[in-house]
Backbone as a chain_set.jsonl record, in Angstrom:
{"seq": "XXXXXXXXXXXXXXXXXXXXXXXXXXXXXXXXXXXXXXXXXXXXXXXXXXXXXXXXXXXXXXXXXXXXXXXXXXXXXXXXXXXXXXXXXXXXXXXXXXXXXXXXXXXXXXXXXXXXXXXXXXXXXXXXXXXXXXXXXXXXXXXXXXXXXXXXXXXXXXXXXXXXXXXXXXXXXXXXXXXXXXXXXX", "coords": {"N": [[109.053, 204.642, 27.915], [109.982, 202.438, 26.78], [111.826, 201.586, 28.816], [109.936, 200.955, 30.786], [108.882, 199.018, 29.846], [110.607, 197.2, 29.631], [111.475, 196.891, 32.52], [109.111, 196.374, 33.616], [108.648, 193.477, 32.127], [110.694, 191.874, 33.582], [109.632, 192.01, 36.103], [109.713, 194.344, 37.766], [109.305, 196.684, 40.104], [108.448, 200.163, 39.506], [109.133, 202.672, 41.708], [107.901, 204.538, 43.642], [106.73, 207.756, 42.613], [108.805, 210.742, 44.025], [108.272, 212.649, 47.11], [107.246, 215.936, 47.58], [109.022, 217.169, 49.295], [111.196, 215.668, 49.801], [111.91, 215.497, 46.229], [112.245, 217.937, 46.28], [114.929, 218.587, 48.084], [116.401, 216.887, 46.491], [116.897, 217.917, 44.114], [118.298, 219.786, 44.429], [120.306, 219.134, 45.532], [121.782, 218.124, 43.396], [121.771, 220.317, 41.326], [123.392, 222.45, 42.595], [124.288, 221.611, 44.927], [124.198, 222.151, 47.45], [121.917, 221.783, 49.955], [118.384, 222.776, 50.191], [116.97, 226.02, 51.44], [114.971, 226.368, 54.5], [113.043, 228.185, 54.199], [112.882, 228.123, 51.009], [111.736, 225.341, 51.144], [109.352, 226.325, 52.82], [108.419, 227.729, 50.618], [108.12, 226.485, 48.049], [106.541, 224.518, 49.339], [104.321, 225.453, 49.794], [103.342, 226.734, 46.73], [100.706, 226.415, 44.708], [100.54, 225.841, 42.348], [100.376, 222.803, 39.605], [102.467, 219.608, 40.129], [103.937, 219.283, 38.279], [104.304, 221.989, 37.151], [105.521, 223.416, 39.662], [107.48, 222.444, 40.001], [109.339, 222.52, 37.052], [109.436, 225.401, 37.914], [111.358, 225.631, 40.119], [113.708, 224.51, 38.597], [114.287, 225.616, 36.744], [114.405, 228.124, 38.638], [116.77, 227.455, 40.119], [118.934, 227.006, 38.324], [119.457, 229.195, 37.272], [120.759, 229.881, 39.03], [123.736, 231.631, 41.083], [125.138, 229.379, 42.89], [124.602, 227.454, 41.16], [125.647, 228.036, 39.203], [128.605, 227.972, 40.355], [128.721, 225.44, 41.064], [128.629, 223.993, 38.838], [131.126, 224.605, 37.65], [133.02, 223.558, 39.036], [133.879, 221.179, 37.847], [134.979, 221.768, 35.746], [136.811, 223.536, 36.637], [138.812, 221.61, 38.001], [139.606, 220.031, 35.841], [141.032, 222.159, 34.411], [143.459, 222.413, 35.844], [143.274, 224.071, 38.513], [143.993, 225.676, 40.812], [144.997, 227.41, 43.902], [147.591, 228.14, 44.798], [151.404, 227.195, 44.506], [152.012, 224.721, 44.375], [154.243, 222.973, 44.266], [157.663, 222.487, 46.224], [158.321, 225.191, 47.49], [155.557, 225.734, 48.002], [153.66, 228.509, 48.215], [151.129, 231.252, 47.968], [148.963, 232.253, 45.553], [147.496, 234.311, 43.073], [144.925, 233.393, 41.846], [141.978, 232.924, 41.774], [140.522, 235.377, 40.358], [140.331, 233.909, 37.812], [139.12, 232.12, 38.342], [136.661, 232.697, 39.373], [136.458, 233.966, 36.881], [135.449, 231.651, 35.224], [133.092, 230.908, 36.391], [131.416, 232.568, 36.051], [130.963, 232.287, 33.581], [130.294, 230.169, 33.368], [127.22, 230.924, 34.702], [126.31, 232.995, 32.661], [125.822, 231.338, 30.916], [127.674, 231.067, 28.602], [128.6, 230.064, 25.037], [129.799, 226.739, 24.419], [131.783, 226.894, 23.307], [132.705, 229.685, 22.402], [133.879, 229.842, 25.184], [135.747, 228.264, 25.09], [137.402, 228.989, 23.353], [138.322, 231.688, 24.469], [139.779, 231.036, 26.49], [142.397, 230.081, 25.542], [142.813, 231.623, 23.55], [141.957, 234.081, 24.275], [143.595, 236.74, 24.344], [144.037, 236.518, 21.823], [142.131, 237.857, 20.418], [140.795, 239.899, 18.113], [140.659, 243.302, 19.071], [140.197, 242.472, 22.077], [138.788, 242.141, 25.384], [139.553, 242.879, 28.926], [138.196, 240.734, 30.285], [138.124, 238.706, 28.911], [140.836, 238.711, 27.887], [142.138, 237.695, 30.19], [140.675, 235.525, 30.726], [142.842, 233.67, 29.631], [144.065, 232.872, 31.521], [143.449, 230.245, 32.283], [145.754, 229.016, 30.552], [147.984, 229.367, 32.421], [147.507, 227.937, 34.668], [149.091, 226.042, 35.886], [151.698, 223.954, 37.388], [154.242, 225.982, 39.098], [157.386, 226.91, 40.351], [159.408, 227.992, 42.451], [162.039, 227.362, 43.532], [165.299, 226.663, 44.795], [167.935, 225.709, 42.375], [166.633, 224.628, 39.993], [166.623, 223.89, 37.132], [166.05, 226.166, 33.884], [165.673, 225.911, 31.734], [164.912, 222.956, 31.548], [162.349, 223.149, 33.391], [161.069, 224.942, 31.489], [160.017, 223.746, 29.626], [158.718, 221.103, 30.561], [156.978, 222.719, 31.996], [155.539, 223.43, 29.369], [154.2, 220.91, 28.311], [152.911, 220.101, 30.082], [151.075, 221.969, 29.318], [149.896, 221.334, 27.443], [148.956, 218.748, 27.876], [147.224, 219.464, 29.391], [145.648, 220.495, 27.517], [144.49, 218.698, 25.573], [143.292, 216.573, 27.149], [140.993, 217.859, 28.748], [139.948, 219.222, 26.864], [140.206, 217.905, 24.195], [139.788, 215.658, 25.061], [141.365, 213.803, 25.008], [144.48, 211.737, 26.116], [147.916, 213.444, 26.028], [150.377, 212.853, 27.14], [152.014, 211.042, 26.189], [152.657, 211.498, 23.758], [155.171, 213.237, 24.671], [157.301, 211.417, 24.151], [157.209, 209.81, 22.225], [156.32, 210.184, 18.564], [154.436, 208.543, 16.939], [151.035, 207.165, 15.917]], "CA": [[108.174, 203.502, 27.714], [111.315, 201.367, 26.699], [112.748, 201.186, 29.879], [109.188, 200.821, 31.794], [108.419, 197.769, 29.323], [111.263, 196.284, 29.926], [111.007, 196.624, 33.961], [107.532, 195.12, 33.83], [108.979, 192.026, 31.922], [111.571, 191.341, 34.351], [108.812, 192.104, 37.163], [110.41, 195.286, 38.515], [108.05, 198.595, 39.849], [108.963, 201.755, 39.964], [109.631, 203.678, 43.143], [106.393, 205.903, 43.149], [107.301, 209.459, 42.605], [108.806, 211.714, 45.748], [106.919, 213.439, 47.473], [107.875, 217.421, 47.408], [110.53, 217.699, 50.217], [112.089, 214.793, 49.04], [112.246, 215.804, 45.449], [113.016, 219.283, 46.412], [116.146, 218.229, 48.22], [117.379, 215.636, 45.793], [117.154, 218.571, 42.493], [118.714, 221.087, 44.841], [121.189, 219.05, 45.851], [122.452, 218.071, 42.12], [122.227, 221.018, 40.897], [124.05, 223.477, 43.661], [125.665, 220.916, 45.564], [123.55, 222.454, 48.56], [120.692, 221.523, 50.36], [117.443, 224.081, 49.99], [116.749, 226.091, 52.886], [113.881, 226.679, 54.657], [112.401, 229.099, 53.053], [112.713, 227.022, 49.773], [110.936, 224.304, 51.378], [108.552, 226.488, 52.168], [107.615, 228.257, 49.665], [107.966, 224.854, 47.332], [105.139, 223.292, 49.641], [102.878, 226.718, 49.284], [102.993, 226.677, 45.501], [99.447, 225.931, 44.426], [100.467, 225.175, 41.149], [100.533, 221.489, 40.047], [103.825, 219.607, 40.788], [104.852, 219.597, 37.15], [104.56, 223.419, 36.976], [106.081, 223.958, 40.681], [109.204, 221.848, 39.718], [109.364, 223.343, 36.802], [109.91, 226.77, 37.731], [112.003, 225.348, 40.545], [114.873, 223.613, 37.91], [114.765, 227.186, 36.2], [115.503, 228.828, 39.358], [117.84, 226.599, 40.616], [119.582, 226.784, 36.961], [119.721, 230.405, 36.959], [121.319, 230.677, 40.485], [124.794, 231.261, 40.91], [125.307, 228.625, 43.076], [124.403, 226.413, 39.785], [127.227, 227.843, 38.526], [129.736, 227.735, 40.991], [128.762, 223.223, 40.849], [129.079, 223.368, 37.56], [132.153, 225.122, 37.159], [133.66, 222.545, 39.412], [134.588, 219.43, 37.075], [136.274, 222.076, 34.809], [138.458, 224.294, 37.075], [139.801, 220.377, 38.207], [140.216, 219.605, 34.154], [142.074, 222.974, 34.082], [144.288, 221.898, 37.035], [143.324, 225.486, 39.006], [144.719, 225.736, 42.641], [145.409, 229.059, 44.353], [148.905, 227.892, 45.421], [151.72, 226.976, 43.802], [152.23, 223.226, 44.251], [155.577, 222.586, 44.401], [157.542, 222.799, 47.335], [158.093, 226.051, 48.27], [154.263, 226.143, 48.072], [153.333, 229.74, 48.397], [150.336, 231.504, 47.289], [149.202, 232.917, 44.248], [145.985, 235.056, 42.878], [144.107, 232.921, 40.376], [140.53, 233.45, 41.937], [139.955, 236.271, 38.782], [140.333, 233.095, 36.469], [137.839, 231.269, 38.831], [135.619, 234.112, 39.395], [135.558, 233.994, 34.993], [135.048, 230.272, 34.882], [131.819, 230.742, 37.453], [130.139, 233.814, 35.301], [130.998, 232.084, 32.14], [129.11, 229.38, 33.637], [126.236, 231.439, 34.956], [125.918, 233.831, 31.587], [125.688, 230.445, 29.626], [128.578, 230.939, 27.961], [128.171, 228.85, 24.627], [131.241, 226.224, 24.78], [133.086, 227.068, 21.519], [133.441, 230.593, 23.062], [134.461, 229.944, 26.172], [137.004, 227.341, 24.829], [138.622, 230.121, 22.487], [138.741, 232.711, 25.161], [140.682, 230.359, 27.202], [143.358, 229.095, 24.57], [143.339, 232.806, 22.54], [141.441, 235.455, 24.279], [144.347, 237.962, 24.37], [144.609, 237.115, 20.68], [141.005, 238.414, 20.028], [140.461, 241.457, 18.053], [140.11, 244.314, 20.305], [140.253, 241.685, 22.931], [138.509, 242.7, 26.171], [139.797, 242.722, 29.862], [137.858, 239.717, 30.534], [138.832, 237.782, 27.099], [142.806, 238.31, 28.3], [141.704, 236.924, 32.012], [140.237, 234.031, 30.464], [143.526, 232.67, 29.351], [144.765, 232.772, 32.668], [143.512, 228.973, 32.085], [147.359, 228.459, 30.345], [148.945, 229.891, 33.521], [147.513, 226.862, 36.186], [150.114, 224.661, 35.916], [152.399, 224.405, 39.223], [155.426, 227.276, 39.513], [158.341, 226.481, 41.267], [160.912, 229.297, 42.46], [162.863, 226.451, 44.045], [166.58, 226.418, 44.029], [168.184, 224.483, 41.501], [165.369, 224.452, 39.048], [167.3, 224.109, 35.809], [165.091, 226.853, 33.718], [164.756, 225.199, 29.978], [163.631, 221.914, 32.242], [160.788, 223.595, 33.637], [159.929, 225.531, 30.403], [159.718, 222.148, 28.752], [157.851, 220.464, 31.634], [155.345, 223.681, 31.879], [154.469, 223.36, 28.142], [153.939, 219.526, 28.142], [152.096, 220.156, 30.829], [149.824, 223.023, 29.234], [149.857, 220.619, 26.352], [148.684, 217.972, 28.166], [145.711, 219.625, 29.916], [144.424, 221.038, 26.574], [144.22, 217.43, 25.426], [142.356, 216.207, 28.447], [140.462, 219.184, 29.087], [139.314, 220.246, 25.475], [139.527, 216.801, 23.328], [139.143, 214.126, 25.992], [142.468, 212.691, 25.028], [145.797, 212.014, 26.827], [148.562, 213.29, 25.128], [151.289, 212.612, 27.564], [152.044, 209.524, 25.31], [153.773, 212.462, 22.936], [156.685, 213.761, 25.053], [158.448, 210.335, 24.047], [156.655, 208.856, 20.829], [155.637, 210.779, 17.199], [153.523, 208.069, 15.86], [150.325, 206.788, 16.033]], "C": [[108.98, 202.222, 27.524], [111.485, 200.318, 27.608], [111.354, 200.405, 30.913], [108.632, 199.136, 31.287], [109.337, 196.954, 29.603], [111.676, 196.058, 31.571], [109.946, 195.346, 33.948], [107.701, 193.77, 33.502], [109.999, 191.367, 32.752], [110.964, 191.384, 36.066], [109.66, 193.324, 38.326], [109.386, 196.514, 38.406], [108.907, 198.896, 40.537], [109.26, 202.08, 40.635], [108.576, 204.376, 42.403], [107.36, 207.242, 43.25], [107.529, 210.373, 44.092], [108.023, 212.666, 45.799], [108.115, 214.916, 47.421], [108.613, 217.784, 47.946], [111.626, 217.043, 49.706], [112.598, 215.563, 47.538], [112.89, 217.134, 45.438], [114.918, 219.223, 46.862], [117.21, 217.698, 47.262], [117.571, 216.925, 44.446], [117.86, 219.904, 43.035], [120.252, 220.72, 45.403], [122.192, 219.062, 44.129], [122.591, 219.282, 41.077], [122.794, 222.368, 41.462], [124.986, 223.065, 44.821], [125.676, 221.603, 47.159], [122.055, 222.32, 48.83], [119.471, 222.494, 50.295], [117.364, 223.994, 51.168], [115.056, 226.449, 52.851], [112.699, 227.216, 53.664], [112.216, 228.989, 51.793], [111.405, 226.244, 49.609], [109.438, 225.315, 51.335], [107.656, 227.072, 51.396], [107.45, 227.39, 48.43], [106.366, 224.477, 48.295], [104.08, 224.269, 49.658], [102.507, 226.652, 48.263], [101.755, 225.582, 45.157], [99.725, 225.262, 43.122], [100.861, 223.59, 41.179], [102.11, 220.778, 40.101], [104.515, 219.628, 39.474], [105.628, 221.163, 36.898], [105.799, 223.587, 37.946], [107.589, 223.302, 40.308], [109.921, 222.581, 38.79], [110.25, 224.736, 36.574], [111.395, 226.696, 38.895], [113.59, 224.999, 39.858], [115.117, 225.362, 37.75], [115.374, 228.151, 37.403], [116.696, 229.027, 39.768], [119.143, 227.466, 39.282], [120.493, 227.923, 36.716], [120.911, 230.945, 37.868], [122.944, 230.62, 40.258], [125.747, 230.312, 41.65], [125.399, 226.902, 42.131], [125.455, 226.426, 39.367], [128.46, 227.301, 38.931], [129.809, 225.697, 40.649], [128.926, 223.137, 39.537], [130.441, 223.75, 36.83], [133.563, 224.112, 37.792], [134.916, 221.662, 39.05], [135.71, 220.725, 36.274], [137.132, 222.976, 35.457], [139.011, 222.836, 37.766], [140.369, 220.012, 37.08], [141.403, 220.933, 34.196], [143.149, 222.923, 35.242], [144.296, 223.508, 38.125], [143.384, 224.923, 40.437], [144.885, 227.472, 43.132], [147.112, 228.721, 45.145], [149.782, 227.307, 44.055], [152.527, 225.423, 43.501], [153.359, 222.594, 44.005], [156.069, 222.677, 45.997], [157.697, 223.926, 48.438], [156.217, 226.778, 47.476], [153.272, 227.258, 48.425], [151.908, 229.64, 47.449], [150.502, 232.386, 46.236], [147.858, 233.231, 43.738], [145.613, 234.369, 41.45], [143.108, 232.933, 40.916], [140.093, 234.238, 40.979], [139.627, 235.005, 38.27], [138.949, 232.377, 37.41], [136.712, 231.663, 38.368], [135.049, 234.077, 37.867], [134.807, 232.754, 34.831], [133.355, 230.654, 35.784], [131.067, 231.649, 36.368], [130.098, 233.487, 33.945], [129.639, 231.266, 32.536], [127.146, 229.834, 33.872], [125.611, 232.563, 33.663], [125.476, 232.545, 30.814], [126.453, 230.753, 28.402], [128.838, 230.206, 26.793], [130.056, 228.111, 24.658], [132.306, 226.196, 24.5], [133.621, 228.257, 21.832], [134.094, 230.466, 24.45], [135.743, 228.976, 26.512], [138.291, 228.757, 24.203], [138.723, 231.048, 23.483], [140.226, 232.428, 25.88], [142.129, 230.112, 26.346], [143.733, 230.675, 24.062], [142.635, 234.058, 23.051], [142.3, 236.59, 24.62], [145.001, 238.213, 22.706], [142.944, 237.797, 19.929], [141.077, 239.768, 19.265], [139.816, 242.163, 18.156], [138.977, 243.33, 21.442], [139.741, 242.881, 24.067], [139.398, 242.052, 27.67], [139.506, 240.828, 29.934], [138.051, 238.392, 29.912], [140.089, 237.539, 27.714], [142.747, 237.367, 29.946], [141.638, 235.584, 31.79], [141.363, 232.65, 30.135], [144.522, 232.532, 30.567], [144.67, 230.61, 33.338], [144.965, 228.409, 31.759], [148.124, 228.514, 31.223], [148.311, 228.931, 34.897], [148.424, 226.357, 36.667], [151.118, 225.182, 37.078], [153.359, 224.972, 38.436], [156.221, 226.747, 40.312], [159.257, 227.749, 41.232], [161.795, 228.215, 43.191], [164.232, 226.589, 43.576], [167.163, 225.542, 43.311], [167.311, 224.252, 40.445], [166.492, 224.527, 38.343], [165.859, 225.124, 34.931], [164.381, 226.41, 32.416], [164.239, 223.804, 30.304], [162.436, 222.412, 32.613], [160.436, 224.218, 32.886], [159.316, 224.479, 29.476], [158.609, 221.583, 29.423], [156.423, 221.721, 31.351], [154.534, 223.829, 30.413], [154.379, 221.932, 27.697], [152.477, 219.73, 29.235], [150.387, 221.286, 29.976], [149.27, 221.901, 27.796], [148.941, 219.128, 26.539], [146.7, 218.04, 28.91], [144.563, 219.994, 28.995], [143.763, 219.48, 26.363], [142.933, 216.787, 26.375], [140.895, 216.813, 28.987], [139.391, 219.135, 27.643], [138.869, 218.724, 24.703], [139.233, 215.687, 24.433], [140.41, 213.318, 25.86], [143.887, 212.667, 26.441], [146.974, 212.346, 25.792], [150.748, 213.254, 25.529], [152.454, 211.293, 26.925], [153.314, 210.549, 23.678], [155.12, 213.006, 23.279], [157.695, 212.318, 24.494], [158.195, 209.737, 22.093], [155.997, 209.751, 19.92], [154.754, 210.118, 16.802], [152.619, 207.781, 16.518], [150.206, 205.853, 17.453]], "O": [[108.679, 201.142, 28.033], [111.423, 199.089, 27.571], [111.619, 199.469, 31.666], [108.145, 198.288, 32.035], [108.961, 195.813, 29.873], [112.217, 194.986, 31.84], [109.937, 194.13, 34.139], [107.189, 192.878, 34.178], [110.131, 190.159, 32.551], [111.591, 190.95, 37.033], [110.07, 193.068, 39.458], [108.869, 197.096, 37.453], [109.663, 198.529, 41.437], [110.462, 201.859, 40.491], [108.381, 204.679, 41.226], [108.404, 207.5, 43.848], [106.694, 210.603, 44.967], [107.343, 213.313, 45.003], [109.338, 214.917, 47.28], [109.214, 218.763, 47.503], [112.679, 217.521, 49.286], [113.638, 216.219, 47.612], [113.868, 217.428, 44.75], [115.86, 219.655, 46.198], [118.416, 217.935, 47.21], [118.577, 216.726, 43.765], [118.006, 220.907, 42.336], [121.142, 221.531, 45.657], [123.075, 219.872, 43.848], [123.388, 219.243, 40.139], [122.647, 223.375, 40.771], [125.899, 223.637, 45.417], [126.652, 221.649, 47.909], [121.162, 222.681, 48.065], [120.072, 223.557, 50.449], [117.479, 223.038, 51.936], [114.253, 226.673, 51.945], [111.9, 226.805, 52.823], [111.372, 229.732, 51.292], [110.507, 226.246, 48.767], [108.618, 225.297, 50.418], [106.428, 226.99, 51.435], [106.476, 227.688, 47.74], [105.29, 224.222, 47.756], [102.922, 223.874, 49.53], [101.288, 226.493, 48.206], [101.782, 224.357, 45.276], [99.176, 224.197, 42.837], [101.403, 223.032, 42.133], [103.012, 221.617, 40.112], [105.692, 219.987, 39.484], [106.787, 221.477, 36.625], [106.913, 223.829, 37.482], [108.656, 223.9, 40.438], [110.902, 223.236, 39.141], [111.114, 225.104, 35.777], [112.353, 227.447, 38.709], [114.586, 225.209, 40.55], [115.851, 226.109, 38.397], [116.427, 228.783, 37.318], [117.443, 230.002, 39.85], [119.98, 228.329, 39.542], [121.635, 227.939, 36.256], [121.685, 231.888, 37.701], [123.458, 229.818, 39.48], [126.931, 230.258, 41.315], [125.94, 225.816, 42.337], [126.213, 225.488, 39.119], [129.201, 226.523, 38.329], [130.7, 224.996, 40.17], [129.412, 222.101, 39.084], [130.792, 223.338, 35.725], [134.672, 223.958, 37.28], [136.059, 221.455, 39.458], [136.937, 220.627, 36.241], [138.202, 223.244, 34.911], [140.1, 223.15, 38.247], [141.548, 219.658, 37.099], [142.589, 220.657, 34.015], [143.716, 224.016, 35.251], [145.396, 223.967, 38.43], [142.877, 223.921, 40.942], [144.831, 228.474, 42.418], [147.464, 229.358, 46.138], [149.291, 227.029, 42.961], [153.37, 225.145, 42.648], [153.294, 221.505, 43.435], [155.265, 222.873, 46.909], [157.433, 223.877, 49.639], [155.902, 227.763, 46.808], [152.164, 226.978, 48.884], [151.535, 228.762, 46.67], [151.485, 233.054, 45.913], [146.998, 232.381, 43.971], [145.928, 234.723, 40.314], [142.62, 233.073, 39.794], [139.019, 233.818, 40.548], [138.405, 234.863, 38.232], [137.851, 232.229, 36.874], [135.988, 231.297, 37.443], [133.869, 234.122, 37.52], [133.668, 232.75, 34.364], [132.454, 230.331, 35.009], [130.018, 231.204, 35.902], [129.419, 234.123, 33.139], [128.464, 231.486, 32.243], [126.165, 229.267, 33.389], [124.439, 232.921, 33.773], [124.633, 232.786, 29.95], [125.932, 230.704, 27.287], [129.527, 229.262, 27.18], [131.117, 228.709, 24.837], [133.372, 225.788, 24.96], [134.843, 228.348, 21.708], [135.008, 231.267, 24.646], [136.44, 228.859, 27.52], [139.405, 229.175, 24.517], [139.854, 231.47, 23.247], [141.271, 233.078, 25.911], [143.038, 229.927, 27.154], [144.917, 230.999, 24.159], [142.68, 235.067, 22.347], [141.737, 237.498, 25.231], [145.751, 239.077, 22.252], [142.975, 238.165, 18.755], [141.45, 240.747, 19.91], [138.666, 242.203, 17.719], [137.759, 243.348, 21.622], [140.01, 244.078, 23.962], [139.864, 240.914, 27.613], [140.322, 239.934, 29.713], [138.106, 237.275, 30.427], [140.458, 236.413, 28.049], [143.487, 236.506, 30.421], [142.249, 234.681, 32.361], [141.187, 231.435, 30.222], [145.667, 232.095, 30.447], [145.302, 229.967, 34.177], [145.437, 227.512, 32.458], [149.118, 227.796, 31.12], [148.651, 229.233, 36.041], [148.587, 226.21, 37.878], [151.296, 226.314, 37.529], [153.471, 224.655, 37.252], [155.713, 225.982, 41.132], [159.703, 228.338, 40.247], [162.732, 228.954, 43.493], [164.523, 226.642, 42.381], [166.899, 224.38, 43.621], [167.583, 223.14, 39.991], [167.421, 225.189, 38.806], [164.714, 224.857, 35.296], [163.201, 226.452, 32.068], [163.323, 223.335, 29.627], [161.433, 221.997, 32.032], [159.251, 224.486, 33.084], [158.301, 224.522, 28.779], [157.523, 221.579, 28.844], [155.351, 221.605, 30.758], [153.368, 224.19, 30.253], [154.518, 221.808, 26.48], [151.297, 219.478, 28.991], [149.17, 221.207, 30.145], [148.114, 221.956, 27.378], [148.383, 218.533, 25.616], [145.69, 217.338, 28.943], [143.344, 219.97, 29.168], [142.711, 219.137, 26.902], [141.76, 216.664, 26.021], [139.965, 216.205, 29.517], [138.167, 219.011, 27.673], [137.705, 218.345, 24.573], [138.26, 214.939, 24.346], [140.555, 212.276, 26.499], [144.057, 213.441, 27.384], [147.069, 211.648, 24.783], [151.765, 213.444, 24.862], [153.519, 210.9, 27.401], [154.289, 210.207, 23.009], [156.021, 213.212, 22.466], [158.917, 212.458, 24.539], [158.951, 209.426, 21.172], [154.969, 210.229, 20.398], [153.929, 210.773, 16.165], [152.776, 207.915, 17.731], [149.165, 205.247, 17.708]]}, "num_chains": 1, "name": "protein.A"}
């Protein structure tokens, strides 16, 4: 009512409400990050019920799907810097899909966020930690690998825990904390 009072005083209308293909598209795209198919559509434009209901049950489907998950798991396997390679330059591959694969079903179980933070950070220190718990911290193990010759080895153990140090920060509190490898204070 806020926002609609303060439209009206600045002489601004609405956009009338979409019509059902439209809206179908636009809540299917944001939350799956794919277009509905056919068969979406139409069984969306069959539903007798009214469009509050039919939407509705639509969000919930959507919500449930694991395509929901996979888009929402997105932003945070980029926060956790996850790649399937190893980003340096002898750039080989490397099996982190499991850790994906967890991030997606955490997402899709509804995972609440406080657990699926501690799994990540400590789930192999859990007691009577499960398979899937020790997987989860496969989050600490993103960070690029190098077998490169010449690597000095206590440089890159330094570098790889600045780095893991850096993504919790980013990742978990929102901060940067790259600002620490040089400076203690405030």
């Amino acid at each position: 009512r806020y926002i609609e009072a303060t439209l009206a005083r600045q002489g601004i209308v609405p956009a009338p409400p979409a019509d059902r293909a439209t809206w179908l598209r636009r809540v299917t795209l944001d939350l799956t990050g794919l277009p509905p198919t056919l068969e979406e559509l139409d069984a969306f434009h069959a539903d007798p019920s009214s469009d509050d209901v039919a939407c509705a049950t639509v969000v919930r489907r959507l919500l449930a799907s694991s395509a929901c998950a996979e888009r929402l798991a997105l932003d945070w396997l980029d926060a956790a810097r996850y790649a399937d390679t190893n980003g340096y330059s002898i750039d080989d591959h490397r099996e982190m899909w499991l850790y994906r694969d967890w991030v997606i079903a955490s997402f899709l179980e509804r995972q609440p966020f406080d657990r699926f933070l501690v799994e990540q950070l400590a789930g192999d220190l859990l007691p009577g930690s499960t398979e899937r718990q020790r997987l989860a911290t496969a989050f600490l193990r993103n960070s690029m690998n190098t077998h490169e010759g010449g690597t000095i080895p206590e440089e890159y153990r330094i570098a790889s825990i600045a780095d893991k140090i850096d993504t919790v920060g980013k990742s978990m509190l929102g901060l940067t904390l790259e600002c620490a490898r040089c400076h203690d204070h405030k």
